[in-house]
C-alpha positions in Angstrom: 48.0 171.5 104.1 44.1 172.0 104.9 43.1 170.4 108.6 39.5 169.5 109.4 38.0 169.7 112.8 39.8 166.5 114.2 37.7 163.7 115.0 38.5 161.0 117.4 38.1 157.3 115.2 39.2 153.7 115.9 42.5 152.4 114.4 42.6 149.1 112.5 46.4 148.1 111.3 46.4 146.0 108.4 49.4 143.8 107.2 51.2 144.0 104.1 48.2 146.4 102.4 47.9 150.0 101.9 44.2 151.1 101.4 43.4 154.3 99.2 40.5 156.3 99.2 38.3 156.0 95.9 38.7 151.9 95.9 36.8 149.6 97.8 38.4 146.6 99.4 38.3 143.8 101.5 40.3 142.4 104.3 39.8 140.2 107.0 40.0 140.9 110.8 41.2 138.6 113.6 43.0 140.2 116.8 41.6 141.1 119.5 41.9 145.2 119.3 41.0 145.1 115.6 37.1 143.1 116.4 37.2 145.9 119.3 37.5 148.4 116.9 35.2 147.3 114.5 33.1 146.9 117.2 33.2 150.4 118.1 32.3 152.0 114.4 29.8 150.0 113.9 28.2 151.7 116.8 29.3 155.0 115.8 29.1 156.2 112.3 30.5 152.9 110.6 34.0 155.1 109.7 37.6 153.6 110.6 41.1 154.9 110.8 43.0 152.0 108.4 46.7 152.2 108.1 49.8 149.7 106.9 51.7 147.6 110.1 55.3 148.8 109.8 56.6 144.8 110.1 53.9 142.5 108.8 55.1 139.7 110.7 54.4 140.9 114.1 51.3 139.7 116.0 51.3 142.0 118.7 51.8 145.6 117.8 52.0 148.7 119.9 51.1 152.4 118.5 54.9 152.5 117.4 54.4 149.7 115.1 52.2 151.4 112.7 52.3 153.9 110.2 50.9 157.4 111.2 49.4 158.4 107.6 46.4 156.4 106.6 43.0 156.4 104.7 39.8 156.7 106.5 37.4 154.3 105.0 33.4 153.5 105.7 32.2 150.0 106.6 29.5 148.9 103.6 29.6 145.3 105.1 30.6 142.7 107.8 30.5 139.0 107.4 31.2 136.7 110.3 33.9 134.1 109.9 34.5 130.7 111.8 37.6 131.1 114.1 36.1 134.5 115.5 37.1 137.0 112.9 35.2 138.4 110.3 35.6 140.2 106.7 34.9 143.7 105.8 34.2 145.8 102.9 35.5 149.2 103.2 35.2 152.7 100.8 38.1 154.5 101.1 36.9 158.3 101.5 39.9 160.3 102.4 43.5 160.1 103.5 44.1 161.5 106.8 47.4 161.7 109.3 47.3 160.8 113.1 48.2 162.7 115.6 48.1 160.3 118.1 47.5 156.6 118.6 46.7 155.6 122.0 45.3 152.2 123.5 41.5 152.4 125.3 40.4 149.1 124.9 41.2 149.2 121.6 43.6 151.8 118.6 41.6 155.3 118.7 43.5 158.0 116.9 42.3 161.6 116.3 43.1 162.3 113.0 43.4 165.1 110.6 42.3 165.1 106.7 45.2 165.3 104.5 44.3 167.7 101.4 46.0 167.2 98.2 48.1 170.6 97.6 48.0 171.4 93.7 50.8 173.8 92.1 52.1 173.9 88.8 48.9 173.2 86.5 50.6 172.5 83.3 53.4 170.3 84.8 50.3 168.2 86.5 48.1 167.8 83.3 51.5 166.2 81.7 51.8 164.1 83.8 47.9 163.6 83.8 47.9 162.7 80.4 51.2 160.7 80.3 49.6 158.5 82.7 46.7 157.8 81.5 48.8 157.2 77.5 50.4 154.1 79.7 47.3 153.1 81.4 45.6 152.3 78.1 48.6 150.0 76.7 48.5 148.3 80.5 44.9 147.9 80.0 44.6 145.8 76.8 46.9 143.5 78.7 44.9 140.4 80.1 44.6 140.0 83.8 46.2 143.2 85.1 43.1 145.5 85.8 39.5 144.3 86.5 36.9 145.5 83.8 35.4 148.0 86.6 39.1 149.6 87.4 39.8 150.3 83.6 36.3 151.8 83.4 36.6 154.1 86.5 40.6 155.1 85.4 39.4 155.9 81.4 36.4 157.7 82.6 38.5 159.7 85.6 39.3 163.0 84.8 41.1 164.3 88.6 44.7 163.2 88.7 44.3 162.6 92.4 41.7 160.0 91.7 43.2 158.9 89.2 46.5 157.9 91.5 44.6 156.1 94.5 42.9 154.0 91.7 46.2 152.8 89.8 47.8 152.5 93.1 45.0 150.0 94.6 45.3 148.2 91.4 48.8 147.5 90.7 51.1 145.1 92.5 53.3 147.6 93.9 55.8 146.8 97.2 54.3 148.3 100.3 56.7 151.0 100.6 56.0 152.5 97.8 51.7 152.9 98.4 52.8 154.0 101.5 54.8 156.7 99.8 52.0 157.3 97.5 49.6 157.7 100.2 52.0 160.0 102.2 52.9 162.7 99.6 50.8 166.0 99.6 51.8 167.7 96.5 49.4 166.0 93.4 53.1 166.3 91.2 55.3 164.1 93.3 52.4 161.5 93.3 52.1 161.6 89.8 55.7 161.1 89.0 55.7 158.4 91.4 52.8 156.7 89.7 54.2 157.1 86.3 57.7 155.8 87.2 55.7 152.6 88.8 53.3 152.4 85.2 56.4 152.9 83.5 57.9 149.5 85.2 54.7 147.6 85.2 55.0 148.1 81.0 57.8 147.1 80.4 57.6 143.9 83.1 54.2 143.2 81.0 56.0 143.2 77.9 59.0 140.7 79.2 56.2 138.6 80.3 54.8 138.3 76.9 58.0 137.7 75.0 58.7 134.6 78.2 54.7 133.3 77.4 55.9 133.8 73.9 58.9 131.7 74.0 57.5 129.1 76.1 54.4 128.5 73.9 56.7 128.3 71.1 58.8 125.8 72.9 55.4 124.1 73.8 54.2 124.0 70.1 57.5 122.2 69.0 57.7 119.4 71.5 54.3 118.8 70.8 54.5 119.1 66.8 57.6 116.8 67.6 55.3 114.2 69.5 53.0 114.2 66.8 55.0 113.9 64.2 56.6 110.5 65.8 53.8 108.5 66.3 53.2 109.1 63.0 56.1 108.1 62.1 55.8 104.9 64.4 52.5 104.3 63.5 53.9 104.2 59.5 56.5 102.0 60.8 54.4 99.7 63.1 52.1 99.2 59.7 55.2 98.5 57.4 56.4 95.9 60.2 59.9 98.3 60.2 59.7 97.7 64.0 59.5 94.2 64.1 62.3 93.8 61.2 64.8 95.9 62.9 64.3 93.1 66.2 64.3 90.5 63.9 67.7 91.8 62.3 68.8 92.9 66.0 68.3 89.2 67.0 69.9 87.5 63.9 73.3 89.4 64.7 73.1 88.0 68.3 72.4 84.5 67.2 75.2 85.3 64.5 77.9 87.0 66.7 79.4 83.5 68.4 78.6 85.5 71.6 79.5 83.3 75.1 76.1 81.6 76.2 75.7 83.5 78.8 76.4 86.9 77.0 73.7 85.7 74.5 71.1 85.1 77.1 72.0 88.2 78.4 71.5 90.1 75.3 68.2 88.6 74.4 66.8 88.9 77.2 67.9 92.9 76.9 66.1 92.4 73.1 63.1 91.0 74.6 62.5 93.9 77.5 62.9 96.5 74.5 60.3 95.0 72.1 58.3 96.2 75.5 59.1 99.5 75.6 58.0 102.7 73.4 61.0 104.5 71.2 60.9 107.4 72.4 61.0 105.9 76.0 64.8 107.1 77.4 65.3 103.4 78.7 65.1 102.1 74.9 67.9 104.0 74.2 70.2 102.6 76.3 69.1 99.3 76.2 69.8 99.9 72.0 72.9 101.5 72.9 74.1 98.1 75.2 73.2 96.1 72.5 75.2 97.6 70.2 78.5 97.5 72.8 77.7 94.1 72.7 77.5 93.5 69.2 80.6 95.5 69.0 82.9 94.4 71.1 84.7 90.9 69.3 84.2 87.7 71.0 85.7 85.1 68.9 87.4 87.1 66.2 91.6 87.6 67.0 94.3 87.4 64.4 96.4 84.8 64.0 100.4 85.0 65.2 103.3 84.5 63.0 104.6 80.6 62.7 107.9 81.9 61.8 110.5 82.7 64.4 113.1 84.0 62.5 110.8 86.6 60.8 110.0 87.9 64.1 113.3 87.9 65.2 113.9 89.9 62.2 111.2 92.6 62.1 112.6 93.0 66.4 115.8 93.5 65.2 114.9 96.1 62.3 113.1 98.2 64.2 115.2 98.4 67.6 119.2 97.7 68.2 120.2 96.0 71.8 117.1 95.0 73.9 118.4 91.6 73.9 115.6 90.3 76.9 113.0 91.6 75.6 113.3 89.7 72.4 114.9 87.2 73.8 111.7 86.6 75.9 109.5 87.7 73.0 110.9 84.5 70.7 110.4 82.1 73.8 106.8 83.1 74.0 106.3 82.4 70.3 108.3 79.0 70.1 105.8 77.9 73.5 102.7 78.9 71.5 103.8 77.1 68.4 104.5 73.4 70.4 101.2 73.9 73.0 99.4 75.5 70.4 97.9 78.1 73.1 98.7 79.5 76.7 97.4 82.4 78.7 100.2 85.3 77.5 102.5 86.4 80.1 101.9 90.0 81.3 105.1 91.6 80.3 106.7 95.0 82.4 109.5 97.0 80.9 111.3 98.8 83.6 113.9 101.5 82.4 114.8 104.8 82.0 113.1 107.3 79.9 114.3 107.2 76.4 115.4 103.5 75.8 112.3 102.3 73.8 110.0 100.7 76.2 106.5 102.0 74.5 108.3 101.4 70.9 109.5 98.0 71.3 105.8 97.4 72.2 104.8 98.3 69.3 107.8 96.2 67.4 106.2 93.3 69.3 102.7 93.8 68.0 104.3 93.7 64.2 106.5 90.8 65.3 103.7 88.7 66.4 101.2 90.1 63.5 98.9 90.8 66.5 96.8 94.8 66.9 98.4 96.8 68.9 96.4 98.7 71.7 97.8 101.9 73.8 96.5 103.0 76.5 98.3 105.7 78.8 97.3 105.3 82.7 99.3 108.4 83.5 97.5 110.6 85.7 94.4 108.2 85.7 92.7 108.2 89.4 88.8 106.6 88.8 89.0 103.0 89.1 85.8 103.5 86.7 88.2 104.3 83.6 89.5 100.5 84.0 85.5 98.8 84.9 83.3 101.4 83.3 80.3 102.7 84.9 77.1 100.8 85.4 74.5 101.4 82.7 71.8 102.6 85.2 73.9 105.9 84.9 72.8 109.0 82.5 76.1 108.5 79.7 77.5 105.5 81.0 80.0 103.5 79.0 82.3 100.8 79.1 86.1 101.0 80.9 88.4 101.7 78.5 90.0 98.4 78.3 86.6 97.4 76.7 86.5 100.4 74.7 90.4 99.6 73.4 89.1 96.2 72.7 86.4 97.5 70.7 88.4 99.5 68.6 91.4 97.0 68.2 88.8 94.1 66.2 90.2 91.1 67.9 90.4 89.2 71.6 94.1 89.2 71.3 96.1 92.2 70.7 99.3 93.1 71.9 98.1 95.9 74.6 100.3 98.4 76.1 99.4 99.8 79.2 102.1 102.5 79.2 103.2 105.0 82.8 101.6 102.4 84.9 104.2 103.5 87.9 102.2 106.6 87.5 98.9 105.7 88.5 97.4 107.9 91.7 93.7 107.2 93.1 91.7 109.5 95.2 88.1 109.4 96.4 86.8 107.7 93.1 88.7 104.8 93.6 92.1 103.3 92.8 92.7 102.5 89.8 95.8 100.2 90.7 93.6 97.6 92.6 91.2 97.3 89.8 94.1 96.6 87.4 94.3 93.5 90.1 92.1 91.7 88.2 92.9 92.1 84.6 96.7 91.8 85.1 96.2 88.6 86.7 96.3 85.3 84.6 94.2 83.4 87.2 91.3 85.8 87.0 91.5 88.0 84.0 89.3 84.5 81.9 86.0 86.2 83.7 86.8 89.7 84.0 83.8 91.8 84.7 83.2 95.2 83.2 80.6 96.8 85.2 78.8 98.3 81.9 78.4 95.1 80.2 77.9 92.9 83.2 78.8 90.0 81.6 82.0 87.8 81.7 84.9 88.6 79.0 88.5 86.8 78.9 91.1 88.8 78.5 93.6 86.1 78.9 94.5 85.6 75.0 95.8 89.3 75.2 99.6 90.2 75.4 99.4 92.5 78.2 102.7 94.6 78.5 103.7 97.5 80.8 106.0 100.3 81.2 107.5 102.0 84.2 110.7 104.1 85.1 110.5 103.0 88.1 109.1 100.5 90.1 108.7 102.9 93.7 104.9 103.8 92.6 103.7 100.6 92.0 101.8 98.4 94.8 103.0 94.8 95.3 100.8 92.9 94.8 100.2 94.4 91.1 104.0 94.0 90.8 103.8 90.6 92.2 101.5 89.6 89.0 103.9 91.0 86.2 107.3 89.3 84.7 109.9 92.2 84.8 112.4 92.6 82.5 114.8 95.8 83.2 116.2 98.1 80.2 119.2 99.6 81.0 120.7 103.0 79.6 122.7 103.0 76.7 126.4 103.3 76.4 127.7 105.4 74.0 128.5 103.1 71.3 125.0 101.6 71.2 123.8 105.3 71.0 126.2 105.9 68.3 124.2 102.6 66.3 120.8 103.8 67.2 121.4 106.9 65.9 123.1 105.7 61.9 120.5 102.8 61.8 117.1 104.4 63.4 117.6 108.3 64.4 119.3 109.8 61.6 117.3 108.4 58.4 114.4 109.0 60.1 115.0 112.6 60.9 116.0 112.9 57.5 113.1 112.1 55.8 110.8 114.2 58.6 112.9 117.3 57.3 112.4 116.4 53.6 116.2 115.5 53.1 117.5 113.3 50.6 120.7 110.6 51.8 122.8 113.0 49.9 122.1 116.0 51.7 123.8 115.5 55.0 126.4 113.6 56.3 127.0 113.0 60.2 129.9 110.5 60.8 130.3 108.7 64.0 132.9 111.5 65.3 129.7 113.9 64.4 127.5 111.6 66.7 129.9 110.8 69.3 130.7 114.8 69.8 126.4 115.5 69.8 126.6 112.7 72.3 129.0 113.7 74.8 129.1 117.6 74.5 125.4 118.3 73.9 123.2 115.2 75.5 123.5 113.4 78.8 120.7 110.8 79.2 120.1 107.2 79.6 117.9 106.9 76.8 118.1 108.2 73.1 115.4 111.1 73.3 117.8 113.9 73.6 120.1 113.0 70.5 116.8 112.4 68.8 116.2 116.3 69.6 119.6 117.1 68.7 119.8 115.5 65.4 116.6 117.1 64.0 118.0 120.3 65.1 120.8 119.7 62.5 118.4 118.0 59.9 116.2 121.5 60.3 119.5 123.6 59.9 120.3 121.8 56.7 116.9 122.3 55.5 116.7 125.7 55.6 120.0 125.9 53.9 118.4 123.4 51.2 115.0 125.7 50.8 117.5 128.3 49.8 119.1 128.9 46.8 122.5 127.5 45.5 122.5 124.6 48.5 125.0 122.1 48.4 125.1 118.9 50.1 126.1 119.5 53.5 128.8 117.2 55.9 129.0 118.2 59.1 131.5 118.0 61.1 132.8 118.3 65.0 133.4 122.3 64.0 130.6 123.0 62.5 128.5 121.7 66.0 128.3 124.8 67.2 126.4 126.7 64.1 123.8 124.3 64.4 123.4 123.3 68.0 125.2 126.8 70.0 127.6 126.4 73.0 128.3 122.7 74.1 126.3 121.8 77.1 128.7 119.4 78.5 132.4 119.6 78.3 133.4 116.5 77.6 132.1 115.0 80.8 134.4 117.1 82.5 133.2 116.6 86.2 136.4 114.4 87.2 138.5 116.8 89.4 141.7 117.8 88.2 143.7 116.7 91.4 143.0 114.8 94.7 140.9 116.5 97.0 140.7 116.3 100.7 137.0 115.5 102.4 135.4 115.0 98.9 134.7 111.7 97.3 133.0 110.6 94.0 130.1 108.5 94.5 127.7 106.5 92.2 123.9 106.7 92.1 120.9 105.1 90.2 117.6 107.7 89.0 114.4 107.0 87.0 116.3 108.8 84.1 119.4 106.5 84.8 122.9 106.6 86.0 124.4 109.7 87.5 127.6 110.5 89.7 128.0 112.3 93.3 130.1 114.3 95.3 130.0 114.0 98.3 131.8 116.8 100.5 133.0 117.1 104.3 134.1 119.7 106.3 135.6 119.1 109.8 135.9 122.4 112.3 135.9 123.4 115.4 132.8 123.4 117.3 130.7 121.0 119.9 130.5 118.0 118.0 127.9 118.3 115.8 126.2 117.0 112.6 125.0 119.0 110.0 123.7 117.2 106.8 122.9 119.3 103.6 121.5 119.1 99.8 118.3 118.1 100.4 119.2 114.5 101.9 116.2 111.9 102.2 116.1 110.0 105.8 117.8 106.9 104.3 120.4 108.7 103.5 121.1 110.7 106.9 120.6 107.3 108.4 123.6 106.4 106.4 125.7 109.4 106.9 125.4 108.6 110.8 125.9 105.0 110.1 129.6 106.2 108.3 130.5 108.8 111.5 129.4 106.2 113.8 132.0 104.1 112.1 134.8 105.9 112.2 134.6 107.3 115.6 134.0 104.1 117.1 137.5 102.6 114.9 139.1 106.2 115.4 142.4 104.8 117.2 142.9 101.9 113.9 142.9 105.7 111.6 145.7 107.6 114.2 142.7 109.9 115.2 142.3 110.9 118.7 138.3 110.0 120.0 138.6 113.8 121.8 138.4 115.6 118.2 135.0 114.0 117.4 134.2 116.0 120.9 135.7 119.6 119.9 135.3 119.0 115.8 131.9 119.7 113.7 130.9 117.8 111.2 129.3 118.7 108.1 128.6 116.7 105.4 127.0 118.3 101.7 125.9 116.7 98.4 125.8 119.5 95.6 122.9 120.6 93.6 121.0 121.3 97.0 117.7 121.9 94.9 117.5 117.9 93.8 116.1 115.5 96.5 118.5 112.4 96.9 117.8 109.5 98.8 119.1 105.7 99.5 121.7 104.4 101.3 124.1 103.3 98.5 126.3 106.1 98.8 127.3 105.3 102.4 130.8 103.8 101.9 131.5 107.6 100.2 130.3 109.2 103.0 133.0 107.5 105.3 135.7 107.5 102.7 134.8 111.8 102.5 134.4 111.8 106.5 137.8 109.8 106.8 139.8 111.7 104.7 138.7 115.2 105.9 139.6 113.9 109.8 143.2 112.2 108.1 143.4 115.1 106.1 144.1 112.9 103.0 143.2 113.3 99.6 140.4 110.7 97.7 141.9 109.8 94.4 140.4 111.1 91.7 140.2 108.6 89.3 138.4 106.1 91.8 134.2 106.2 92.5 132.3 104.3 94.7 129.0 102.5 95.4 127.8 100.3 98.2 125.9 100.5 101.3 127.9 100.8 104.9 127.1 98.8 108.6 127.8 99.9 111.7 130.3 96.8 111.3 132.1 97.9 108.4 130.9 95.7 105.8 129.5 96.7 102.3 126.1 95.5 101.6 124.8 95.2 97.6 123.3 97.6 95.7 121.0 98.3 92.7 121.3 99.5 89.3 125.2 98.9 89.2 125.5 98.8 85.0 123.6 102.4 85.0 126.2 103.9 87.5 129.4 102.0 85.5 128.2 104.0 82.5 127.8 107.4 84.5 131.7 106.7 86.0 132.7 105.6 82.3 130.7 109.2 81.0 133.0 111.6 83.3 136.6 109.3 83.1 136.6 107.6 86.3 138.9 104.5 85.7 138.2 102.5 89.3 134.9 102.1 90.5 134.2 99.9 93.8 131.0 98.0 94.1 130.0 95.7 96.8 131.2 92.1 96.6 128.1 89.9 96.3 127.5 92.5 93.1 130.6 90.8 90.9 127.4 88.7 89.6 126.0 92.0 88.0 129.2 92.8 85.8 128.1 90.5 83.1 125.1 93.0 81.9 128.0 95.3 81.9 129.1 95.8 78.0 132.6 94.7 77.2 133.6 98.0 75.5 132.8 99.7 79.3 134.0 96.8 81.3 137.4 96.7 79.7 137.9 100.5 80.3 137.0 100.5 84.1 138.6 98.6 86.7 136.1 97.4 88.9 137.6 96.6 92.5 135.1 94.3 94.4 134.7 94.8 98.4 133.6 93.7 101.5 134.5 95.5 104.0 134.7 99.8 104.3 138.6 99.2 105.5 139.3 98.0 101.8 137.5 100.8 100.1 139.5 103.3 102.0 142.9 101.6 101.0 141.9 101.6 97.7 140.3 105.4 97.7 142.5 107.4 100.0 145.7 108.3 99.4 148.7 107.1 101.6 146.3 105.4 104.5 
């Protein structure tokens, strides 16, 4: 590097801009030490020392703030500005380096001239000449160069010039000119400035292909425009515009609408004869008038006169379910003498499997009504029952509407199936909206929020399902006529399965009646060894599995009609899940007692276990116990320790003795307080150290007292006892009322010993008390 005699020059710092020599620029001037400066060349030899602000955004700057390599330009012009600043125009003559910046009333630097060192001469004119090959492609590119700057860089022929010029002229980040401006050696700043050329090419091809696109775009949407009001101006002088209103109108007039909905829906007509076509509120003004003309009003089918045939199409499709049809024939026989009522809204409680969401469908058939599903499991927006309002982008109606809609009349049979199931979150709850349509009082003028108009919903057969009725809020329970299904005993599985399961399966497997055979020892052995279930779903399973065995065999060669038979269970179905219901012990145990308990899925049994040892007198309850039923293991030890003396048991064991008290399959949550008379009768016996009989299982809830307090489900737990061989089950006394659901066939079979007090239930459990 080549140094000048050093000459002592003012310092301007400029913000965000690198100035090169061979350009000329212009940039304003406002702070204080940059007028000094300015000040001071103009009284010298017009020359300035102009270099790039490290951090643009500071106002005040020391000398460490600026860049030490700059370009020393010449002032060709100063204009005054208001605000006291003013606006140069500067020739960049050289670069130069600073060897130190110092404050004297204003920057003053004495600088040195930085010469451009040239090496390799080939290398440089390659790079020359590669340089200026890009330049000419950037410079038939609109709005990239000036006119002067493509003239100076196609007439240059040094490569150093040649740099500063492309370098002023291209939107390049400030690092980068300051990199340019800093490098000696004429190579590295043309390989910088052909890397940069190279970028700015292909960003200037990207940004034709974008302008491309978008004009495209552009030309479409406005060849589209064009093209309909053409279209609407052919239409407007055919008078298609005014004929499809005209037609609009006449199917209002024609529909039977409410008055009110009618209004409604010219008054919609009327704003869009106002608006343009292509206007986005047309559209869904067009689309509510369509919802409207949709949707029936007076349209609905009419029900079958004839009671026996309906009793006759319940009965061929579903065996037992006497309440249900029962309460299905009452219904009718009230519509025939009134000739119309508001239809009861209809909830089948019962276990899964027993033919709640079929015998809705039975009903529909029965009553020669549609039949409308809709599942509300899992549904949390109280918008799926009202809709949304029409104001929003896709809006529609609820989907009882939309069911409504697709159905064709005002008074279907509709089943609202899992409605236990219902959950709400921030959207809403879905369960209070249902309020309104389950409700006979209001459901006449229920309000979907799309249509905004009234609709009755009271001619419509509402029914619902549930397994339980734990997840559904009272006052929607409070609005609904129950009517319980209870499991199935084995005989009644053993009909469902000759009349419905079996010839149905059949036929799904492409069977013939001669094909297979499956007897009622067939069924009862798939019953009891492979299936334990309140409802029928499971020997529904079972028996296709055997239908799909057989038709494998039949798809075959040389098949011949197959009869199955106990033996052959185990080629078609494997190992025997259940043995027989084996879970009655085989002798009297000692602190273990059989208890009875009602689930969503039905009737099960219980053991309940005690151990008594030595310790401080503590509790310890296991098997995943809900609160209600801790509360009634304490209630059974409280019990007995406070009538030890009337069981020969000294009050100081309860002291020395730790009680613990298990239910088996630890993994399952169990809850309620009907097994609380087996608690004490376990608790009792382990302190006695008696055995429980065997063949005896209980039910009923226990006081501090003594007494036995009624229970729930008891013809779902007499059919669990019945299941594993238990031959005396005690129940609570105010539940002798409850034996008449109880079939015959089980009732006859199982002695059921009636109580009131826990003192009877241990005479009659415990052995030798």
């Amino acid at each position: 590097m080549a140094i000048n005699t050093p000459n002592e020059m003012p310092v301007v710092a400029l913000r965000g801009r690198v100035l090169f020599p061979n350009t000329v620029a212009s940039f304003d001037a406002g702070r204080i030490a940059s007028l000094a400066a300015i000040k001071r060349a103009s009284e010298m030899d017009m020359r300035l020392f102009v270099c790039a602000q490290k951090d643009a955004g500071k106002t005040e700057i020391s000398p460490e703030d600026i860049y030490e390599v700059g370009t020393v330009v010449k002032i060709k012009q100063i204009t005054r500005l208001p605000s006291n600043s003013v606006r140069l125009l500067v020739e960049g003559l050289y670069r130069a380096r600073a060897r130190r910046i110092y404050m004297d009333g204003t920057f003053l630097s004495v600088v040195d001239e930085i010469k451009t060192i040239r090496s390799d001469s080939t290398l440089e004119e390659a790079y020359f000449r590669t340089a200026k090959d890009i330049l000419k492609d950037i410079a038939s590119s609109e709005n990239h160069f000036s006119k002067e700057a493509i003239s100076q860089l196609e007439s240059c022929s040094d490569p150093d010039i040649l740099v500063n010029i492309a370098a002023h002229n291209m939107p390049l980040r400030l690092q980068v000119k300051q990199e340019l401006l800093e490098r000696e050696r004429i190579v590295d700043r043309l390989r910088i400035i052909e890397k940069c050329l190279n970028d700015e090419l292909e960003i200037m091809r990207l940004e034709r292909k974008i302008q491309a696109t978008v004009r495209q775009n552009i030309d479409k949407n406005q060849k589209e425009y064009y093209l309909r009001e053409q279209l609407k101006a052919i239409h407007a002088e055919l008078g298609d515009d005014e004929e499809e209103k005209d037609e609009l109108r006449q199917k209002i007039l024609e529909k039977g609408m409410p008055e009110e909905v009618e209004q409604k829906a010219l008054k919609e007509l009327s704003r869009m004869g106002r608006m343009h076509s292509s206007s986005p509120e047309y559209n869904v003004i067009r689309l509510y008038l369509d919802w409207l003309l949709d949707i029936p009003w007076t349209e609905q089918t009419t029900d079958t006169q004839s009671l026996s045939d309906a009793v006759k199409i319940l009965n061929e499709d579903h065996y037992g379910l006497e309440k249900i049809k029962e309460r299905i024939t009452e219904y009718l026989a009230v519509l025939k003498l009134t000739g119309g009522m508001n239809a009861p809204i209809l909830c089948f409680v019962g276990p899964p499997g027993v033919g709640k969401t079929s015998i809705a469908q039975s009903v529909a058939r029965a009553l020669g009504r549609n039949f409308v599903r809709m599942s509300l499991g899992g549904v949390k927006d109280e918008s799926e029952i009202r809709g949304h309002r029409k104001t929003y982008i896709g809006s529609m109606p609820g989907r009882i509407i939309t069911a409504l809609k697709n159905s064709g009349s005002i008074n279907p049979v509709f089943l609202l199936d899992e409605i236990d199931k219902l959950s709400s979150d921030m959207r809403g709850d879905p369960a209070s909206a249902l309020l309104e349509v389950l409700d006979p009082a209001q459901n006449s003028t229920f309000r979907d929020r799309y249509l905004e108009v009234p609709y009755d919903l009271s001619k419509i057969l509402f029914i619902t399902t549930a397994n339980s009725l734990e997840g559904i809020p009272a006052p929607l329970l409070d609005r609904m006529e129950l009517i319980e299904l209870n499991g199935y005993t084995q005989e009644e599985k053993v009909e469902i399965a000759k009349r419905y399961l079996v010839p149905k399966k059949r036929t799904a497997n492409g069977l013939e009646e001669a094909d297979i055979c499956l007897n009622e020892e067939v069924l009862n052995a798939i019953i009891a060894g492979y299936t334990r279930e309140a409802g029928v779903r499971s020997l529904e399973r079972k028996i296709d599995t055997v239908c799909r065995k057989v038709a494998v065999k039949k798809a075959g060669e040389n098949f011949l009609p197959q009869t199955v038979t106990v033996g052959d269970l185990e080629e078609y179905l494997g190992t025997k899940r259940y043995d027989s219901e084996n879970d009655i012990w085989q002798q009297d145990q000692v602190g273990a007692a059989t208890g009875l308990a009602w689930t969503a899925v039905g009737g099960t049994t219980l053991t309940i276990e005690v151990a008594a040892m030595q310790g401080k007198g503590d509790i310890l309850l296991t098997g995943k116990l809900g609160e209600v039923m801790k509360e009634s293991a304490r209630a059974a030890i409280s019990y007995i320790r406070s009538n030890c003396d009337e069981y020969g048991i000294d009050y100081s064991v309860f002291e020395k003795t730790d009680i613990h008290v298990h239910v088996p399959e630890g993994a399952t949550p169990k809850d309620g307080p009907s097994a609380g008379i087996t608690m004490a009768t376990a608790i009792l016996s382990a302190f006695t150290h008696k055995p429980v009989k065997k063949s005896v299982a209980m039910t009923g809830e226990i006081t501090l007292r003594g007494k036995v307090l009624p229970i729930g489900g008891l013809k779902e737990k007499a059919l669990a006892a019945y299941r594993i061989g238990i031959t005396d089950v005690i129940i609570p006394e105010e539940n002798q009322k409850d034996l008449q659901e109880i079939p015959e066939n089980i009732k006859s079979k199982l002695n059921f010993i009636p109580v009131s007090s826990v003192d009877t239930v241990f005479k009659s459990a415990i052995v030798g008390l």
